[in-house]
N, C-alpha and C positions, 0 to 999 in steps of 0.2 A: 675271197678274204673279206671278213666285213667287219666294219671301224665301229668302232666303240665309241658313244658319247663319254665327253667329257673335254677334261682343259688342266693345263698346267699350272702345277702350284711352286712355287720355289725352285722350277727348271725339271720339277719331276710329272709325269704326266699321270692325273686322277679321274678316275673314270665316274661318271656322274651316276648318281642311283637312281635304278631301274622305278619311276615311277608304278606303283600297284593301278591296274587297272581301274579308272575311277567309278566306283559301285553306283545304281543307279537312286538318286533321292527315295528312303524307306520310304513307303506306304503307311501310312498309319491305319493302326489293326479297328479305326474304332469303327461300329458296325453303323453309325449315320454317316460317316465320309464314303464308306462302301456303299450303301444303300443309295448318298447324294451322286454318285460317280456313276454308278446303273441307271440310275433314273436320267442321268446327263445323256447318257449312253444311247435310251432309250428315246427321249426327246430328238435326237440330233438323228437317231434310224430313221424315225415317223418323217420328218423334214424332210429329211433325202427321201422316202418314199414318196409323199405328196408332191415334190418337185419334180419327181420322173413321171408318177400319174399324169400332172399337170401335162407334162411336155409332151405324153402320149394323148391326151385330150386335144391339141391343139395340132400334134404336129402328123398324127397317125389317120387315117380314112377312116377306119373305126369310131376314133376318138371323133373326129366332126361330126359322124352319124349320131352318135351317142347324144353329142350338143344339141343339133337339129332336134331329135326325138323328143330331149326335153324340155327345146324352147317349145315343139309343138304342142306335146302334153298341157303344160305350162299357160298357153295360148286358150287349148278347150277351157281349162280349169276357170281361168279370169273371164271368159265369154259367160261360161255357164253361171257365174258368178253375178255377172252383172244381169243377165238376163233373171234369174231369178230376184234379184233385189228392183226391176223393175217390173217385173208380174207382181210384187208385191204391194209396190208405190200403187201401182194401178188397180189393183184390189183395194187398198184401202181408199183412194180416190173416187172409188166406184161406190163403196161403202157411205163415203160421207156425203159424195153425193143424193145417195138415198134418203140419209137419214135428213139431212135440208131439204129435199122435195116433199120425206111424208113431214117433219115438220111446218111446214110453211101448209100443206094440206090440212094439217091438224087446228094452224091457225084460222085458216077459213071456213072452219065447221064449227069452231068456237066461237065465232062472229058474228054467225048467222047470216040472213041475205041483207045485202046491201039494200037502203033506201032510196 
């Protein structure tokens, strides 16, 4: 047997109305809340994927391989880097070198022989 909401009014007993299911707040149909509410959607997937990625780069044997390989890469690249910007230094050091030796040569053919 099951009891009916409600409560007495004047010793006679009234049964309370049946609340309608409460519907859930409309959507509005317009096509920038839609298109804002996807692109939310979308934003907040990317996030959770990058925070899984992340946690398999750190937390997987894989993922630290992966790290490793491209601190190594990483490691030739700036090697190679420096090494060529000092084969350069020292090319041009060589260079100006040169060009002080023949000028300073140049001065003492202008001068003639000393007295």
């Amino acid at each position: 047997m099951t009891e009916k909401k409600g409560h007495f009014e004047k010793g006679v007993w009234v049964e309370d109305p049946v609340a309608a299911p409460a519907a859930p707040p409309s959507i509005e149909t317009n096509p920038i809340d839609i298109r804002l509410a996807a692109a939310t959607e979308s934003v907040i997937s990317a996030v959770d994927d990058l925070a899984k990625a992340t946690r398999d780069l750190v937390a997987t044997d894989e993922g630290r391989k992966h790290i490793e390989n491209s601190v190594k890469e990483t490691t030739v690249k700036v090697q190679k880097s420096f090494d060529d910007i000092l084969a350069r230094a020292k090319s041009e050091v060589d260079k100006a070198k040169a060009d002080v030796e023949k000028a300073t040569a140049d001065m003492g053919k202008t001068r003639g022989p000393k007295k």
